[in-house]
C-alpha positions, 0 to 999 in steps of 0.5 A: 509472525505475529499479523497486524492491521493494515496501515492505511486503516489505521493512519492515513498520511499526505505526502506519495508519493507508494509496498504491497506491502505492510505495517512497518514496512513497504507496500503491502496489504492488511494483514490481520484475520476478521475479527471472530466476534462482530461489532455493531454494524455500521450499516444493516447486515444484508442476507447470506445468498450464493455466490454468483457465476459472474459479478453484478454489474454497479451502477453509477456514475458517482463521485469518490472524492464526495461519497461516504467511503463504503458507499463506492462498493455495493455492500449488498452485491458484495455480500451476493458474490462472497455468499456471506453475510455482511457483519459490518463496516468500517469507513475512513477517510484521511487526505487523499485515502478513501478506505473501507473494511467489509467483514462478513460471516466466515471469518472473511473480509475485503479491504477497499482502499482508493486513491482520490488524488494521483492519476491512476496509472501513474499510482499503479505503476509506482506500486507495481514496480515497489512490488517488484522491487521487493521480490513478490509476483504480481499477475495481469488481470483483463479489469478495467484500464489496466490490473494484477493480483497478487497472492501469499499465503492465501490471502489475495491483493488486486491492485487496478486502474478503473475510469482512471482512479487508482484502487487496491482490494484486499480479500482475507479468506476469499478466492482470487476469483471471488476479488476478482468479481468484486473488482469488476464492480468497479468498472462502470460505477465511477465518473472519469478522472480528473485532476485536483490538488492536495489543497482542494482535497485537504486544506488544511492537512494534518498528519495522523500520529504515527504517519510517515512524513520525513525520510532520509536515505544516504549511500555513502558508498560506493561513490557512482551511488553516492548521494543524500535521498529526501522525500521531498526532493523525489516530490513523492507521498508516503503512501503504500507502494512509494515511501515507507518506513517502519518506525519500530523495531518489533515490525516484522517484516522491518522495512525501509524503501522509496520508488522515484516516481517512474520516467523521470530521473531521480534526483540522486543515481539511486531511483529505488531502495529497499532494505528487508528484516524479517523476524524481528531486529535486535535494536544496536545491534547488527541484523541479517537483511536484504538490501536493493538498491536501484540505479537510474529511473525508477521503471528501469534500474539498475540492480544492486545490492543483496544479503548485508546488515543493519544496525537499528537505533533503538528509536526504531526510525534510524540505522546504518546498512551494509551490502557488500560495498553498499554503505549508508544510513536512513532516518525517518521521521513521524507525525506525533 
């Protein structure tokens, strides 16, 4: 499978609301190697030093809805505990996402990635149950207010509340204790969270191109879950772990899926959806997939569903589905 950048480093939309995931698909981290040649550093290269037994403690406290992205993480400290140089950096802000890319030697890199708007343990659950939605093992980790790790294919995700922020690494190359210590360096580093609105962080909000910013999910079938599910009618924000949407038919894997923001009843039966292709698709055409739907509120649903088809329009942004007596159809729609 050929692997792609994660997308909230490449677009970076507002909506929600959370798919540990993946580009084109549900929640998900980056999956593309560090590149092998270094670009013109963003900032100096701090000097290669052995990894210590335990992370350095950051200090603080600063404010990350004010700082520079990459200023959040001390670059030197990460490079003392992932015992490699510091290549470069990669900063980005956009709405309600604050990210940063650190690439060392080794062909290794930590992707950072911060949520400034929704509280922290309402964002990590979302994620979490989107995880669990889609099949993949997350583990408890004793990190700041609440935290899990996930592993595949040896690369390594920590999601984690900390002083109330919600923030995710990804390590590519790097132990799962290794991003474990560099999440510690969260811990007292940041001033406690408070609540803001979308306006004060953004304005005047302008969708990147490519960004999720409409969706449609309809069960036509059977009639207890029959219903017409819209983004905005759940109140969410397409960010990774709620809503997302591949919108070509060349991602693999190829998903669809939305979370109900958990403890509230969703506006329609179904509180959760997931429909998974892997390996491609084959546009009007019907493909293998995994279809997951979920009754009741988010946190505790009902499961249905299992091994059906898809049929994919050629745009790539909508299709039919069919999982025994499940039947329905999706459209999403991106900022051009």
């Amino acid at each position: 499978m050929q692997r792609t950048t994660h997308p909230l480093l490449l677009l970076l939309a507002v909506l929600f609301i959370l798919s540990a995931c993946t580009s084109g698909s549900g929640a998900g981290a980056p999956t593309q190697p560090p590149a092998g040649n270094a670009t013109t550093p963003t900032q100096p290269p701090s000097a290669a030093s052995p990894a210590p037994s335990q992370a350095p403690v950051a200090t603080g406290p600063i404010n990350p809805r004010t700082s520079e992205p990459c200023a959040v993480l001390n670059a030197d400290a990460l490079a003392g505990i992932v015992g490699s140089s510091l290549i470069t950096t990669v900063p980005l802000k956009s709405g309600f996402i604050l990210t940063c890319s650190y690439e060392f030697g080794d062909q290794k890199r930590i992707d950072f990635e911060m949520d400034l708007l929704n509280p922290g343990k309402e964002a990590y659950d979302r994620v979490i149950a989107s995880q669990a939605a889609l099949g993949a093992t997350v583990e408890p980790v004793n990190l700041g207010d609440v935290a899990a790790v996930k592993e595949r294919s040896g690369d390594v995700s920590l999601y984690m509340v900390v002083n109330g922020w919600y923030a995710v690494l990804y390590g590519y190359g790097i132990e799962r204790q290794t991003v474990i210590d560099i999440g510690r360096l969260l811990t007292d580093r940041m001033i406690a969270f408070t609540p803001t609105s979308i306006g004060d962080l953004v304005p005047t909000p302008v969708p990147q191109p490519g960004a999720l910013i409409g969706m449609e999910v309809v069960i036509e079938a059977p009639e207890e879950m029959a219903g017409a599910t819209t983004l905005e009618s759940l109140k969410i924000v397409s960010i990774a772990g709620f809503a997302m949407c591949s919108s070509t038919p060349s991602a693999d894997p190829f998903i669809v899926t939305f979370i109900a923001p958990p403890g509230q009843d969703p506006p329609t039966p179904v509180g959760s959806f997931s429909l998974v292709v892997n390996g491609g698709v084959m546009v009007n055409q019907p493909t293998p997939a995994r279809i997951d739907v979920g009754l009741g509120r988010s946190d505790a649903p009902e499961m249905r569903g299992g091994e059906g088809t898809v049929i994919v329009a050629a745009d790539g942004k909508s299709g039919t589905f069919e999982a025994g007596r499940i039947k329905g159809r999706w459209t999403c729609t991106v900022s051009e």
